[in-house]
GUZA-414866 format. One record per residue (C-alpha): residue in three letters; x, y, z. Coordinates in Angstrom, 2 decimals. Each point is the difference from the previous one (the first is absolute). Example, Ala and Ser with C-alpha at 12.3 -4.5 7.8 and 13.67 -1.06 7.14 Angstrom:
BEGIN
residuo, east, north, up
ALA, 12.30, -4.50, 7.80 $
SER, 1.37, 3.44, -0.66 $
***
This chain:
BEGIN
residuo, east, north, up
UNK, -39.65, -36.92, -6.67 $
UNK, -3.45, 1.34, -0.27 $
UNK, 1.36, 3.35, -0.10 $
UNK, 2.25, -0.29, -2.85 $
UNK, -3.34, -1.94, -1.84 $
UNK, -2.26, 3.24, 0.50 $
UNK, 2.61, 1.92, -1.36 $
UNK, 0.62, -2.43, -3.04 $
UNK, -3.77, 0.28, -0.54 $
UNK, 0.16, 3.92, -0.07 $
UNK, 0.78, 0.01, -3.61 $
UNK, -2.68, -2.57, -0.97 $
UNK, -2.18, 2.33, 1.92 $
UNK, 1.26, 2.86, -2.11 $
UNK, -0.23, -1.29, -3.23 $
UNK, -3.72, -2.14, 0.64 $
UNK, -1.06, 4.21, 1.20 $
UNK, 1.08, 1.53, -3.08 $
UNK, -0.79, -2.22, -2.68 $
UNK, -2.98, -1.55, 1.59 $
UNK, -2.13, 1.89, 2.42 $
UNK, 0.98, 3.53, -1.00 $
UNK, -1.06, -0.83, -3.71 $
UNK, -3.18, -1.91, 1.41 $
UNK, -1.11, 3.03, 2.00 $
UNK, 0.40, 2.51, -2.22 $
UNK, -1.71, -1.82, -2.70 $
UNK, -3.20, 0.13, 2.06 $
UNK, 0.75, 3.63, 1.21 $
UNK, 0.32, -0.51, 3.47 $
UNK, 3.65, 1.15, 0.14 $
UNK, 0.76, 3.91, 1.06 $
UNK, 3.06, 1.42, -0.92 $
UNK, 1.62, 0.71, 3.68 $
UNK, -1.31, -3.90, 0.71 $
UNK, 1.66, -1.12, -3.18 $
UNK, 3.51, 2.48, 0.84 $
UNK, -0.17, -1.52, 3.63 $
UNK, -0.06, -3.64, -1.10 $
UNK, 2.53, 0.22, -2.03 $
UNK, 2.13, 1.71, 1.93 $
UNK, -0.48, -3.11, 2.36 $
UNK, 0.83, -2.41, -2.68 $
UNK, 2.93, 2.23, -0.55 $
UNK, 1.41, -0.85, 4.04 $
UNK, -0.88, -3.64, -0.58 $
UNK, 1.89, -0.11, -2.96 $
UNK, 3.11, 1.36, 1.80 $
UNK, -0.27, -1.82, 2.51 $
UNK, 0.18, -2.93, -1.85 $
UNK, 2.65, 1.29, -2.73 $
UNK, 2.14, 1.35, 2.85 $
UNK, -0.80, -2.26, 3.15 $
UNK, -0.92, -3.35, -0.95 $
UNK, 3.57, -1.86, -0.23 $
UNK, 1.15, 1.90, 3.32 $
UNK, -3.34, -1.62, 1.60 $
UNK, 0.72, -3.57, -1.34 $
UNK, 3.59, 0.57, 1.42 $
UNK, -0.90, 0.81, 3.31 $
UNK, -2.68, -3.12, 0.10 $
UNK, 2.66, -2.26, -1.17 $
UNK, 2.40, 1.74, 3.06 $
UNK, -3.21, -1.13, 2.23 $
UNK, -0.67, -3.15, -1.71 $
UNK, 3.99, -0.75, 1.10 $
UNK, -0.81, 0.74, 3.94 $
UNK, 3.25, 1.63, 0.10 $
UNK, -0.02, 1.98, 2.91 $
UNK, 3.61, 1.91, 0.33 $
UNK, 0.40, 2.78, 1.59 $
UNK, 0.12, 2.46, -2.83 $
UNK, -3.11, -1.29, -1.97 $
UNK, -2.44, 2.71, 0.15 $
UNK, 2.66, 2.65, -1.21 $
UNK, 0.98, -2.09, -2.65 $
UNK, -3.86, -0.26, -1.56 $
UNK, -0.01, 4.34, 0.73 $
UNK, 3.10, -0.36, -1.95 $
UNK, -0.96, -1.91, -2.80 $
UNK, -2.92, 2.21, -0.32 $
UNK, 1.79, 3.36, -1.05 $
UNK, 1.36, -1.20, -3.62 $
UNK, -3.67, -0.69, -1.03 $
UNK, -0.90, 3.65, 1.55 $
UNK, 2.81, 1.73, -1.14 $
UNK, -0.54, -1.49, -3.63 $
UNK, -3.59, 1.32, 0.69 $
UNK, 0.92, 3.59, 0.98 $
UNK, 2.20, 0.01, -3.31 $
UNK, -2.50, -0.87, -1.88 $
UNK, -2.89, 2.42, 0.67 $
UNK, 2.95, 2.68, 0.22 $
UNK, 0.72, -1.02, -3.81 $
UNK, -3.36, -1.33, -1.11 $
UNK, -3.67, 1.05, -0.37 $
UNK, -1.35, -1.68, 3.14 $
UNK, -2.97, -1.59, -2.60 $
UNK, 2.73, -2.23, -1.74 $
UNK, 2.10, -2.75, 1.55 $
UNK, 3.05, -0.80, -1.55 $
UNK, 0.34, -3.88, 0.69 $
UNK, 3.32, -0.62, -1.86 $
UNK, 1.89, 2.57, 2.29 $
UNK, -1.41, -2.35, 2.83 $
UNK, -0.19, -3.29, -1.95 $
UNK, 3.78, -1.52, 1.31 $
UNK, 0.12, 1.46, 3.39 $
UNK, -3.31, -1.76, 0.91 $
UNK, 1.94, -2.59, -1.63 $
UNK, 2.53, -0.55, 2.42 $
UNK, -2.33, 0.19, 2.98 $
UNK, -2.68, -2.36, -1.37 $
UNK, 2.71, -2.85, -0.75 $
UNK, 1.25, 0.72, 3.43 $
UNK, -3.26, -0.50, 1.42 $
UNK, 0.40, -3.42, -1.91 $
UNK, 2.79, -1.18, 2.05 $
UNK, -0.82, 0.68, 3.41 $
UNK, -3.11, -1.79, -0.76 $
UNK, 1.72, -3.31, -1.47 $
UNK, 2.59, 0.54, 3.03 $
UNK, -3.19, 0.86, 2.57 $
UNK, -1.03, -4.05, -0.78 $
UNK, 3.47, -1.23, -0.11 $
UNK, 1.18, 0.95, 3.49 $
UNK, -3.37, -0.78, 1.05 $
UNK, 0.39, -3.61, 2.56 $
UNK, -3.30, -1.18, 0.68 $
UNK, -1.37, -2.08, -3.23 $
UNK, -3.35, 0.62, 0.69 $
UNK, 0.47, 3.99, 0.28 $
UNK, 2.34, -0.39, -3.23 $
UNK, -2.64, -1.77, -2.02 $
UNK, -2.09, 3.06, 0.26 $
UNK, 2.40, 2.77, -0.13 $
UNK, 1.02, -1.69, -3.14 $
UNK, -4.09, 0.33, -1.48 $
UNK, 0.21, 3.28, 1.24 $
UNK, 3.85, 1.11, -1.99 $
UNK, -1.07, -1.99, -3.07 $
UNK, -3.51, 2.31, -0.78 $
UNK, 1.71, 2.73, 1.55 $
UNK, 2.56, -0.06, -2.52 $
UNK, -1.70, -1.14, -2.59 $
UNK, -1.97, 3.78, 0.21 $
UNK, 3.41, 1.74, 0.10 $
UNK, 1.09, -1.86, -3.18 $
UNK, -2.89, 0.60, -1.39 $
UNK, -0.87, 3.72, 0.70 $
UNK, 4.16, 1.09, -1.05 $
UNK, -0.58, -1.93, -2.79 $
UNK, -3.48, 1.35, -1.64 $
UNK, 0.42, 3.48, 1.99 $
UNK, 3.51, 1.28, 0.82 $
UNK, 1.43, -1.38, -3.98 $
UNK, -3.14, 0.18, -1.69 $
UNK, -1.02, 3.32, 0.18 $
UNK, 1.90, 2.84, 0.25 $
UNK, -2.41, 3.66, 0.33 $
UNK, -3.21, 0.50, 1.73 $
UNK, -1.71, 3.28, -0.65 $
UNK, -2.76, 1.14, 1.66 $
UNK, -2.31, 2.35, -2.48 $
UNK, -3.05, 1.49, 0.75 $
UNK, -1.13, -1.94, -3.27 $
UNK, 0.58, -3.42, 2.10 $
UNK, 3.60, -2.42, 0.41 $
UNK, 2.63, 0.09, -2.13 $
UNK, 1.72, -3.35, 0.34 $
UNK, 3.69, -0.33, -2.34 $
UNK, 1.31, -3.86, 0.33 $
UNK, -0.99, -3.05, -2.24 $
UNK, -2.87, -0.32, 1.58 $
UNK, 0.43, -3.44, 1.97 $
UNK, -1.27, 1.70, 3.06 $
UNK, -3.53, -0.82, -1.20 $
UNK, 0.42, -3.76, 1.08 $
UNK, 1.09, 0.87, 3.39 $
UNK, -3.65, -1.66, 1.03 $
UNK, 1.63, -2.97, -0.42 $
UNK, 2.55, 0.52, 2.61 $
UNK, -2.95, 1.12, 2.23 $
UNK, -2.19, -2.90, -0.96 $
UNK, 2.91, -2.25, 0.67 $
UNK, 0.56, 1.24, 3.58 $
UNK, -3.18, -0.02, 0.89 $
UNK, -0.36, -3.74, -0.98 $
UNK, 3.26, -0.51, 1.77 $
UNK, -1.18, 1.64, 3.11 $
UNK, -3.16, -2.14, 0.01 $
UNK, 1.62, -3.21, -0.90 $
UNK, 2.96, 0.39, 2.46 $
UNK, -2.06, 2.29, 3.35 $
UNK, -2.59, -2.95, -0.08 $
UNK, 1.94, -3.56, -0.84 $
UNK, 3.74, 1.63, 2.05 $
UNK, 0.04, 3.24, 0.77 $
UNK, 1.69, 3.04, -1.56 $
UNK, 0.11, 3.31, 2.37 $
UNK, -1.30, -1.12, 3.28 $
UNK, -3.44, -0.06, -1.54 $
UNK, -0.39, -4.08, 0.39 $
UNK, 0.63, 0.39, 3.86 $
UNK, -2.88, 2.56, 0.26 $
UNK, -2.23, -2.89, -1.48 $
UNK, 1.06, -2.84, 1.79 $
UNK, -0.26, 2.03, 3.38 $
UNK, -3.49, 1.01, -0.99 $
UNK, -1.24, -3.38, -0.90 $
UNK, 1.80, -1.53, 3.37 $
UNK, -1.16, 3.01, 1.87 $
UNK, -3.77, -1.21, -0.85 $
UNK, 0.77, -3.28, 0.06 $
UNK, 0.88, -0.27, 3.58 $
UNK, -3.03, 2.36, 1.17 $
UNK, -2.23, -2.26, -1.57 $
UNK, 0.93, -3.06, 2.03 $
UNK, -2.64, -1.13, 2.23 $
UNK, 2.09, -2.81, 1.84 $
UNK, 3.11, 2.78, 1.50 $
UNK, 0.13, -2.25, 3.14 $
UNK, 1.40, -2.63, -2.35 $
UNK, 3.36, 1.84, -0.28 $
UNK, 0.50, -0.08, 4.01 $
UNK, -0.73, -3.71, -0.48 $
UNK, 2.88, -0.20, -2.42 $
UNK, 2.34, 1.92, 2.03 $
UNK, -0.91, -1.94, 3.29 $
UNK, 0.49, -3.60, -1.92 $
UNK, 3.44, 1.69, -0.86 $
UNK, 1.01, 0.53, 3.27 $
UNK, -1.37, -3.21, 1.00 $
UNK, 2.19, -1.98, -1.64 $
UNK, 2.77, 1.71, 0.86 $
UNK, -0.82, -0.60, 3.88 $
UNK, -0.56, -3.27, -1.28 $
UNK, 3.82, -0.92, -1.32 $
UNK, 0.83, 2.08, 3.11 $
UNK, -1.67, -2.07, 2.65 $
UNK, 1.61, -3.00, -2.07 $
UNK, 3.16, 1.04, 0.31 $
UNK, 0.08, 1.48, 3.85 $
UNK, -1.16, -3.86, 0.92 $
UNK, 2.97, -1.32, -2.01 $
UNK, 2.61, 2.42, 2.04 $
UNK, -1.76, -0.91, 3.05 $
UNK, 0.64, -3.80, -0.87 $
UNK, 3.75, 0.72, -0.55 $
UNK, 0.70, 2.05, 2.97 $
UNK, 0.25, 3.19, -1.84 $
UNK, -1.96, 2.48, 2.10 $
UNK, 1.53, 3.50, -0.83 $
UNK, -1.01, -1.01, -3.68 $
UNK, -3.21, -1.07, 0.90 $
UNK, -0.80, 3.30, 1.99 $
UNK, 0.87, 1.94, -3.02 $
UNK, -2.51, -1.98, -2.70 $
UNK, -2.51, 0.87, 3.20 $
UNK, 1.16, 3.76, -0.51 $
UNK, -0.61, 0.00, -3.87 $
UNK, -3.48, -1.53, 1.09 $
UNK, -0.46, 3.11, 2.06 $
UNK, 0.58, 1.93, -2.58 $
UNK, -2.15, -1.90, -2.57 $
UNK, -2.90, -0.16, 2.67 $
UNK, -0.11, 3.95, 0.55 $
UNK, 0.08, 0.79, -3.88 $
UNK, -3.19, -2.58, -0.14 $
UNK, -1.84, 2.08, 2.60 $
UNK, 0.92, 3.61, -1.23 $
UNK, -1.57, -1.39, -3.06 $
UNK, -3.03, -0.97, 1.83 $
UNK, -0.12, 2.98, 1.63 $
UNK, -0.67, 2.00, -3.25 $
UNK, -1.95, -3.07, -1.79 $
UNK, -2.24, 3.35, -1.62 $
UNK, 2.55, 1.71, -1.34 $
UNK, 0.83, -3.53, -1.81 $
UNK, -3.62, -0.89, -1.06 $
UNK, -0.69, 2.92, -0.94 $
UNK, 2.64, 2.63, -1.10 $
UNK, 3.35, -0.04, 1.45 $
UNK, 0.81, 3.46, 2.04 $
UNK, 3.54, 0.73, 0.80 $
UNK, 1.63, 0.76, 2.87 $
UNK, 2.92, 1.07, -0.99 $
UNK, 3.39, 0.98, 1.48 $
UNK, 3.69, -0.30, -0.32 $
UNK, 1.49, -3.32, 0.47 $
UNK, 3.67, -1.84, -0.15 $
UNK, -0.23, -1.47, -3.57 $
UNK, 2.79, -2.62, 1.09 $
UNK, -1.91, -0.99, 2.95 $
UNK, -3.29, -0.37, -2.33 $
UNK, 2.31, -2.18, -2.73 $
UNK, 1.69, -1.82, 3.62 $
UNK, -3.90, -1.09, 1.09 $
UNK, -0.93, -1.38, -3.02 $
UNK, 3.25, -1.83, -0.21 $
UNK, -0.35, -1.58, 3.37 $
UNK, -3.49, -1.17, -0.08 $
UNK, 0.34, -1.27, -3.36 $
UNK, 3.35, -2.19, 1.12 $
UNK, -2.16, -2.73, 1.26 $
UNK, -1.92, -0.66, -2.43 $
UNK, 3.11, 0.18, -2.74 $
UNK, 2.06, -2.32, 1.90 $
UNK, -2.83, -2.39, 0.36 $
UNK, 0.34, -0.25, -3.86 $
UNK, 4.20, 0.66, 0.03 $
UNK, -0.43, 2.64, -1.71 $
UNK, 2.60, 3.23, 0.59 $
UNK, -1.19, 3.63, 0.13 $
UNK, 2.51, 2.87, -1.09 $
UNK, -0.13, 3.61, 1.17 $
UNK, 1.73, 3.26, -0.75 $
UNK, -1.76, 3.54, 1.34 $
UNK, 2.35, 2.38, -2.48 $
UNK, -2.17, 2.65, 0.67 $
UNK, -1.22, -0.01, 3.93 $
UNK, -1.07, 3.03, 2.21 $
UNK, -4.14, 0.97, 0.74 $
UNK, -2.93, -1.01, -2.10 $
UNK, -2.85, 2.03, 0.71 $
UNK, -3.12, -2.76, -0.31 $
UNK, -2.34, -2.28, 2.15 $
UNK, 2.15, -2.70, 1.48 $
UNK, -2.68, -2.84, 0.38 $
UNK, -1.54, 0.45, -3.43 $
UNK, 3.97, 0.41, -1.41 $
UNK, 0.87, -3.61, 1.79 $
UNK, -2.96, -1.31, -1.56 $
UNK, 0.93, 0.74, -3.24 $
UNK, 3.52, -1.26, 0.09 $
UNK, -1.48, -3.16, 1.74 $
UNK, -2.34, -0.68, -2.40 $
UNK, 2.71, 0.30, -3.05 $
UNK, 2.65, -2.11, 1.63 $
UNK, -2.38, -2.54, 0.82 $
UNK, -1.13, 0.28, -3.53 $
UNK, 3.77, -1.04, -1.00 $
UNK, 0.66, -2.98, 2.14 $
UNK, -3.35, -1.33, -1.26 $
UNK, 1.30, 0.32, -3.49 $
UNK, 3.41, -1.06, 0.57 $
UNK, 1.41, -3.86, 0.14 $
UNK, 1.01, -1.42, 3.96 $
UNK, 3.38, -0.25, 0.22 $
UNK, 0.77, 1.99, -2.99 $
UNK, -1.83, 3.28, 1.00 $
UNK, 1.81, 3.33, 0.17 $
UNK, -1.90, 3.37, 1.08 $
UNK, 1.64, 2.87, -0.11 $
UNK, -1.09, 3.23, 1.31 $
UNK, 1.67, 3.37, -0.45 $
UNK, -0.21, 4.12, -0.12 $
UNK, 0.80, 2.56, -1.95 $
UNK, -0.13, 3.10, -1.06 $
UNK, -1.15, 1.06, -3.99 $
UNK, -0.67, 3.20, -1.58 $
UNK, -0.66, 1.58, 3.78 $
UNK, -2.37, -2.96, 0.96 $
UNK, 0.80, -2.52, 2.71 $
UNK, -0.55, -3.65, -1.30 $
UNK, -0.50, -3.65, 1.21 $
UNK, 0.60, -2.82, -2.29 $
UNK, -1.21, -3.31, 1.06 $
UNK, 2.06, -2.90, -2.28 $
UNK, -1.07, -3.23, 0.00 $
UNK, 1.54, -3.18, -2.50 $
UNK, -3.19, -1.68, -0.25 $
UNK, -2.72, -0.76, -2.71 $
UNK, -0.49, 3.41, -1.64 $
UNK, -4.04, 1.29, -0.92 $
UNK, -0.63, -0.68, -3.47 $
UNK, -0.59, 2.27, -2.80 $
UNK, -4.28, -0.33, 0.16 $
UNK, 0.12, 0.48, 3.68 $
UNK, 2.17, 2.60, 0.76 $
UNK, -3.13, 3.02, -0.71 $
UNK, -1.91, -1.57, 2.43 $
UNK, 2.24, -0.12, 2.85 $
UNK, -0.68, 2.84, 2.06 $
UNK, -4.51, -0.72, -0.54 $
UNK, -1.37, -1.22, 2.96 $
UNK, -0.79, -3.56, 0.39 $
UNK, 2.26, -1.41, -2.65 $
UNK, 2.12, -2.40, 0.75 $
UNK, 1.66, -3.14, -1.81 $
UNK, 0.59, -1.60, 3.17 $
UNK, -2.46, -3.07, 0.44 $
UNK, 0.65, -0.11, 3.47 $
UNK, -3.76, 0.93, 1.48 $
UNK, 1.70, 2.05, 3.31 $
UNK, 1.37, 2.25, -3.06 $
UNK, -2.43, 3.04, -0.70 $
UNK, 1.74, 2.12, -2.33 $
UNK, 0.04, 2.79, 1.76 $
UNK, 3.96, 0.31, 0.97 $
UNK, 0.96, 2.58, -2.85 $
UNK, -3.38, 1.64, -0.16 $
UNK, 0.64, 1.21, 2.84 $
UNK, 3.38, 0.93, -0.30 $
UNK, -1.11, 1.70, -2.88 $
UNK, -2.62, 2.65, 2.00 $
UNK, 2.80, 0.18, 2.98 $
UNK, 2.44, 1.22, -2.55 $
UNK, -2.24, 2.79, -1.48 $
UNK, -0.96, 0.93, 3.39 $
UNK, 3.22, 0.82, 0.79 $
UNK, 0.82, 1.87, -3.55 $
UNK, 1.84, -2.43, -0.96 $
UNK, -0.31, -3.33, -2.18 $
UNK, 0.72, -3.31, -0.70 $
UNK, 1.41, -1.56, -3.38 $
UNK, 0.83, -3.67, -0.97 $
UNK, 3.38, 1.37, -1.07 $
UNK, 1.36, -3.24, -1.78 $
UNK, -1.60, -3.56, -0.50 $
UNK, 1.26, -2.93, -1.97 $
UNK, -0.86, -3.79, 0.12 $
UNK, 1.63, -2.34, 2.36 $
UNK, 2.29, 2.73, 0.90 $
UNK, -1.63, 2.62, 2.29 $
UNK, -1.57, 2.88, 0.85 $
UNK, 0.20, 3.33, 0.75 $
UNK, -2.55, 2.42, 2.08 $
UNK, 1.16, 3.49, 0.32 $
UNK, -1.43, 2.44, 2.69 $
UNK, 0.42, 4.00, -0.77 $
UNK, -0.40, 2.45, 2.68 $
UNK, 0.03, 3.82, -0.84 $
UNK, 3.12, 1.99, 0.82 $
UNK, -1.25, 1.91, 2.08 $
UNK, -1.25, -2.69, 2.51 $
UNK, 3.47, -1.77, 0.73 $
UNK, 2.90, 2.12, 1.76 $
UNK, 3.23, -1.88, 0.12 $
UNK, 2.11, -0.57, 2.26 $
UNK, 3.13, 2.45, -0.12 $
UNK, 3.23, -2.17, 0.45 $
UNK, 2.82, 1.83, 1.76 $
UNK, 3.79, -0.06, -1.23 $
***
């Protein structure tokens, strides 16, 4: 995308040299002639490139902006690329290299742009996730809204560019002087929609930034072992509860294993312990590969207590399963603190978590579901700062997703509230890059 956007501002570049500066210079006489020959020579390649180049660019983007990734793709882009060269080779063959003959090019840019158009309406259609869709649907609306726009006042409006040593020749009906509309437009658009949403990943590199500082400036890090050792607690809690209750009724294999899942809930507590600096301070991985299904299979089992203390159900699928590459404890803590975060917001008796994984666009994924209350509209930006919370429960520090948050970009990866709605649920979503997950081959 930024490629084909440099190349789209090659002709602006062209034109703003030769009827701006070059004029401007050599009306204070600080223009010699091979400097003046050599710049507009430039212009000249900026010009072609735009002329020539620009719809196969915003063709290829849109191919990205699809995430198709068949086998053949890079050989179809080379492909696509030798009608605009071949129409360029004809033309200086035919032409004076100083004039560009837009209407010879005018319909087969054509094709390609409205092209481009489709695979970007079809790149949000096919796209799942609402969240994701929501932006890639910002980002295909001013996208092409500059496509319209550009064919429109450049490719139909004007027809012959001529390059004199007298300045620009420009033939068309001259609506190409209001294109600084279309760039004051997308600039407002990029401003309006990076800040409040996001368009182009450029939101994400401010939020990280802001939570980045945000969690080096806190001065109370030992608070966020506190919350994960009250999590744990309670669980050992409910566990010790219910071991009694087998014990009462006779059932002792059952009892032994809630006294295993105690175990299990103990050790996690003291690994944590064990690297209380790397919590108060700034959490250090130590990562390496790890069964994803037996990751998903702890969380499930030390969270079943606690659900069916409520009657609630949990629901698991691993679709994709193999080897995550990541730090175990600090992995469990995250899922932990997310789950728990559901049955807190979900009704007793009525409660339904699921948890599942998945693989989109390359990146492994895990989606915790929950049917519960939903985050309202004027809360949901403030989520992931630490210390907010709209629990009034004084054992809750809002420090949970927080620290999700930094575990997540640790890793590479990152964590999205991927759906929301009132009184029916939420989604968290957990992306891990490609290249950290292997999965697990299945033989026929």
């Amino acid at each position: 995308m930024g490629i084909a956007f440099i190349i789209g501002g090659s002709s602006s570049f062209a034109v703003s040299m030769n009827l701006i500066v070059i004029p401007f210079l050599e009306k204070h006489h600080v223009l010699q002639l091979l400097v003046k020959q050599t710049l507009i020579a430039v212009t000249i390649v900026g010009a072609y490139l735009y002329w020539y180049f620009f719809h196969w660019a915003t063709l290829v983007a849109s191919i990205y902006f699809c995430n198709w990734t068949f086998k053949w793709r890079k050989t179809i882009i080379v492909l696509l690329a030798i009608p605009p060269i071949l129409l360029l080779i004809s033309h200086l063959a035919t032409r004076p290299p100083h004039i560009i003959d837009i209407e010879s090019i005018r319909y087969k840019a054509g094709m390609y742009m409205l092209a481009a158009c489709l695979l970007f309406v079809i790149g949000c259609w096919k796209e799942r996730n609402a969240l994701i869709r929501k932006s890639r649907v910002r980002t295909a609306s001013v996208t092409i809204m500059a496509l319209v726009w550009s064919y429109s006042m450049d490719f139909i409006g004007a027809s012959r560019l001529s390059f004199e040593s007298t300045g620009l020749i420009i033939e068309s009906n001259d609506l190409w002087q209001f294109n600084y509309l279309l760039i004051l437009l997308m600039l407002v658009s990029f401003i309006v929609f990076g800040v409040k949403y996001g368009i182009w990943g450029i939101k994400i590199r401010f939020e990280r930034e802001k939570y980045d500082y945000s969690m080096r400036a806190l001065t109370l890090g030992t608070s966020i072992l506190n919350h994960s050792i009250k999590n744990e607690l309670s669980k050992i809690n409910y566990l010790n509860e219910r071991t009694k209750a087998y014990l009462e009724k006779g059932l002792h294999e059952t009892a032994v294993e809630q006294l295993e899942i105690v175990d299990q809930v103990t050790s996690h507590v003291l690994n944590m312990i064990h690297r209380i600096k790397e919590k108060a301070n700034d959490i250090v991985l130590v990562e390496r590969p790890y069964p994803l299904r037996t990751m998903i299979d702890y969380t499930v089992q030390s969270l079943t207590p606690v659900v069916e203390a409520k009657n609630m159900t949990i629901v698991w699928s691993c679709e994709a399963d193999g080897q995550l590459v990541c730090d175990i404890e600090h992995m469990k803590e995250v899922l932990n603190n997310l789950c728990l975060n559901a049955v807190d917001a979900m009704q007793p008796d009525k409660g339904i978590l699921e948890i599942s994984t998945n693989v989109i666009m390359k990146k492994l994924t895990i989606a915790i579901k929950d049917n519960g209350t939903g985050i309202s509209a004027d809360n949901i930006e403030n989520i992931f700062n630490p210390f907010f919370t709209t629990k009034r429960n004084p054992d809750r520090f809002g420090l949970g997703l927080s620290y999700c948050y930094n575990v997540m970009h640790k890793h590479g990866g990152s964590i999205h509230l991927s759906e929301t709605e009132y009184n029916k649920g939420t989604t968290f979503l957990l992306c891990f890059p490609g290249k950290m997950f292997k999965a697990r081959q299945i033989l026929s």
